[in-house]
N, C-alpha and C positions, 0 to 999 in steps of 0.2 A: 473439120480439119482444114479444111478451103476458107475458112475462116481466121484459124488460126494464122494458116500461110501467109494471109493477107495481108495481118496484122503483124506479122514477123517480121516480114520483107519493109515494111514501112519504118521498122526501127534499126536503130544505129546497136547490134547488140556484137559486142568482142566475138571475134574466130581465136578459136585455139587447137593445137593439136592434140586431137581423140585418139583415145583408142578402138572406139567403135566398138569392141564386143566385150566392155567389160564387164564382166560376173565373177561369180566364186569359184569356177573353174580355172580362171585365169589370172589369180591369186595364191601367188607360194609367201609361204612364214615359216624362214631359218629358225634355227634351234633359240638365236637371240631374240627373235619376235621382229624383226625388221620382213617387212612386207615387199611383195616386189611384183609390178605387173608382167607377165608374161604376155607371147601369143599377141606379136602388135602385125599382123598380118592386113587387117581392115583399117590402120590406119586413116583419119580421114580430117579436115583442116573444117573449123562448124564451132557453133555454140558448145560452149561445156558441159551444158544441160542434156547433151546427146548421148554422153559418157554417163549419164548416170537413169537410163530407162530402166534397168535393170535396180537399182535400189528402190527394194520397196518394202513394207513391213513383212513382217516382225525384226528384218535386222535394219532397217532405215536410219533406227536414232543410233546403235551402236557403229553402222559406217560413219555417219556424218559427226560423231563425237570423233573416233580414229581422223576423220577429214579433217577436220579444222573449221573454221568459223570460214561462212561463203555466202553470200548471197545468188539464190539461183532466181531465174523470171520462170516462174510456174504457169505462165502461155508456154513460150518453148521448151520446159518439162513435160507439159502436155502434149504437144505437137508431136515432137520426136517422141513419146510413151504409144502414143496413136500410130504414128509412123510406122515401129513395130510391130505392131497389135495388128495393123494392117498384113505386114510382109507374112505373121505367124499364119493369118487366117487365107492369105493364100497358100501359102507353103501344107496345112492342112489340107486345103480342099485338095489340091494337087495332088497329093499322096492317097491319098482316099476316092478320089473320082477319074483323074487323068491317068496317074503314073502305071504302069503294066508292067512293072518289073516283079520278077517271080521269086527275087530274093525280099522283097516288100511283104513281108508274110500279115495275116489278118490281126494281131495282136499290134502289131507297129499300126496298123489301120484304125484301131479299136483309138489305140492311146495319139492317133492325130485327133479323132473324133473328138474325144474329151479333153482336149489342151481347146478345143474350136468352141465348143459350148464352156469351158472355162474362161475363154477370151470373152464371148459374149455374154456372159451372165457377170462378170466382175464391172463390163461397158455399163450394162442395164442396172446394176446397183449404185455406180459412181452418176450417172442420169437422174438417181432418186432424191440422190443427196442434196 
């Protein structure tokens, strides 16, 4: 990732305004099928590549067909995908080993557990590749 950074910061790559957490959650479709993002709370001014960590298979090719034709730099898809992966696996350990809230019950614990080994076992697959 320290690599990537490096190599980010070195190039001349467009800012545009993100929505920063956009997923399936935060996509409504009217009765006419016009789509519309909701939920611009994390707004943030970055690469476009940032807006799209969350597209990944099985629905990748039908978002980026509804997208349009775009050229993304798949270093900073990676970077900001890692970015995340980063924030997920602390936000895990946290809940699981830090946090001591009593509403935190051990089922919410169990499935930070397994989102933390789903994080690292998807790293150690895309390594193989």
């Amino acid at each position: 990732m320290e690599e990537l950074a490096g190599l980010l910061q070195s190039r001349k790559i467009p800012y545009v305004i993100c929505h920063a957490d956009l997923h399936p959650a935060n996509l409504i479709r009217d009765q006419a099928g016009n789509v519309f993002v909701i939920d611009w709370d994390e707004v943030m001014f970055a690469p476009k590549e940032r807006d799209f960590i969350f597209v990944r298979p099985p629905h990748a090719d039908a978002f980026f067909q509804g997208y349009g034709t775009a050229e993304f730099d798949e270093k900073a898809l990676t970077y900001y995908r890692l970015e995340r992966d980063i924030q997920d696996l602390i936000e895990c350990a946290r809940n699981v080993y830090i946090r001591d809230d009593f509403d935190l019950g051990e089922e919410t614990k169990a499935d930070a557990v397994k989102l933390f080994q789903d994080i690292l076992a998807a790293k150690e697959l895309n390594s193989l590749r």
